[in-house]
C-alpha positions as CSV (number, residue, x, y, z in Angstrom):
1,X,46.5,58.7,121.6
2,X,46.7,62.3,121.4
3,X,47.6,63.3,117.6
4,X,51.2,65.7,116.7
5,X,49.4,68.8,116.6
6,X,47.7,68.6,120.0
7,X,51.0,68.5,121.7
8,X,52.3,72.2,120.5
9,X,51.4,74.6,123.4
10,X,51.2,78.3,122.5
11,X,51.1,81.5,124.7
12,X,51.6,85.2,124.4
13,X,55.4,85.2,124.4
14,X,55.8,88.4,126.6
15,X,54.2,86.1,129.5
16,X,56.1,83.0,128.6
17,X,59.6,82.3,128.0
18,X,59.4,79.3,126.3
19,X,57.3,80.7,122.8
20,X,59.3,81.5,120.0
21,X,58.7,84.7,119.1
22,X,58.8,86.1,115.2
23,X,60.0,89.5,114.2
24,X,59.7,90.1,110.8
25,X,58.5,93.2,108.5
26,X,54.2,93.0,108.3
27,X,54.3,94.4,104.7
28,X,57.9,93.4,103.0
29,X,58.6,93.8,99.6
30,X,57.2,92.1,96.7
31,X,60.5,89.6,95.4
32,X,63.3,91.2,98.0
33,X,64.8,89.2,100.9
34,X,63.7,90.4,104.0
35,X,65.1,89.3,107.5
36,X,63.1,86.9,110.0
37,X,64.4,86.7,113.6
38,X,63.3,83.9,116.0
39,X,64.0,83.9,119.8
40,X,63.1,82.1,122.4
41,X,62.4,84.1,125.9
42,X,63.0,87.3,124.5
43,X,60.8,89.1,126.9
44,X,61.4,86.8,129.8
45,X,64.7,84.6,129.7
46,X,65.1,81.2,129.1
47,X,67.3,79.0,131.3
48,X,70.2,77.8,129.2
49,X,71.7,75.1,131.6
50,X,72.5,71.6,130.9
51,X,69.6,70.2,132.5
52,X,67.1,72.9,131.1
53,X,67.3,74.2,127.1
54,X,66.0,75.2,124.3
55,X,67.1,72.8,121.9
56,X,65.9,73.7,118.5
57,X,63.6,76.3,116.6
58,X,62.3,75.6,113.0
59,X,61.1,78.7,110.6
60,X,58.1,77.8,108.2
61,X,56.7,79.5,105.7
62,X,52.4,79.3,104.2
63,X,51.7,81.5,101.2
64,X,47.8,82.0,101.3
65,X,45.9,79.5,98.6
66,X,49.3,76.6,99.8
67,X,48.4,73.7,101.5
68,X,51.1,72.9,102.8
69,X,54.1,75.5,104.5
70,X,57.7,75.6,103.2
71,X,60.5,74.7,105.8
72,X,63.0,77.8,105.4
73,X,65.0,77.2,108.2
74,X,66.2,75.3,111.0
75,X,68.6,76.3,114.3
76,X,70.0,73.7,116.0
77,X,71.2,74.9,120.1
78,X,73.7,72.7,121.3
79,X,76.2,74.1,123.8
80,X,74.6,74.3,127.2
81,X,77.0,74.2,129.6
82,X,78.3,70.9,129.8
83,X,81.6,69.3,129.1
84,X,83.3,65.9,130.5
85,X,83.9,67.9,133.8
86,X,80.0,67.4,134.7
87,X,76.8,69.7,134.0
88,X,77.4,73.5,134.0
89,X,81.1,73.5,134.3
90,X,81.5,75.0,130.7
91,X,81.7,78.2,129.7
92,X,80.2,77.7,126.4
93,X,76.6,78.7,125.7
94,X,74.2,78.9,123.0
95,X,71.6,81.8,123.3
96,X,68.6,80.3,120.9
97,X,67.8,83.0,118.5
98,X,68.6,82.9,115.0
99,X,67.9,85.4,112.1
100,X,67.1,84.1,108.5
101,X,66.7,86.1,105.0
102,X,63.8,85.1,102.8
103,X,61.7,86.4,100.4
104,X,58.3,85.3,99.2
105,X,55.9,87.2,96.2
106,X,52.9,85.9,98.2
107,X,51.0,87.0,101.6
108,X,50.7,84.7,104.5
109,X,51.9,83.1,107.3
110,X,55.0,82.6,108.9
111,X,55.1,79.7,111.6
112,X,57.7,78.7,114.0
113,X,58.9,75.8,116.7
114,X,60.4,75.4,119.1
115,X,61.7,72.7,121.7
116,X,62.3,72.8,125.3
117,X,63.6,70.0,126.1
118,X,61.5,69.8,129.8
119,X,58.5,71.7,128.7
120,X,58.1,70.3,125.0
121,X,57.2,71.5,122.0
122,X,56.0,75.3,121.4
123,X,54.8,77.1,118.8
124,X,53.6,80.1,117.0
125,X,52.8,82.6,113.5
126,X,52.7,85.7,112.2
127,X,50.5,87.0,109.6
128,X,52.8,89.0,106.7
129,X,51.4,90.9,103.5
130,X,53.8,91.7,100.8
131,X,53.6,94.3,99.0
């Protein structure tokens, strides 16, 4: 039985439309809120049908010396198209990107997730160092 970790796939997001990708400063500042934006298939788009969506992406923060990250956010997607007249009829659509303001005194990583809800569970981080 595989364990929760092994199931995350990762890529280089500007190959693959389904990794979340992180923009955030590399060197924000020291106790001020800085803004993290998350997107999924921001180089190549993501299908946002009924049958085929992103359905959530999580933010997570790990200070260096931390065992353990700090959830900071979490997007929930939920208008893909359908409605009681059958898939794809709405109009309505979620795009999944989200942008967050945290700050943080200490260097490290910032994680994200995602979930496709026919390709799974994606991942990946960024390395910041405050300043």
């Amino acid at each position: 039985m595989p364990a929760f970790k092994e199931v995350f796939q990762s890529a280089d997001w500007k190959q693959e439309k389904h990794v979340p990708v992180i923009d955030a400063p590399d060197h924000p500042a020291k106790g001020g809120f800085f803004n993290v934006t998350l997107t999924v298939g921001k180089e190549i788009a993501h299908p946002n049908t009924t049958e085929h969506h992103i359905r959530w992406i999580s933010l997570y923060f790990l200070p260096d010396g931390e065992k353990f990250p700090y959830q900071i956010a979490r997007a929930e997607f939920t208008a893909h198209g359908e409605s009681a007249q059958g898939p794809n009829t709405s109009t309505v659509f979620t795009h999944s990107a989200v942008t967050v303001a945290m700050k943080t005194d200490k260097p490290g990583s910032i994680l994200a997730a995602s979930y496709c809800n026919i390709h799974g569970l994606w991942e990946s981080s960024k390395r910041i160092e405050v300043k």
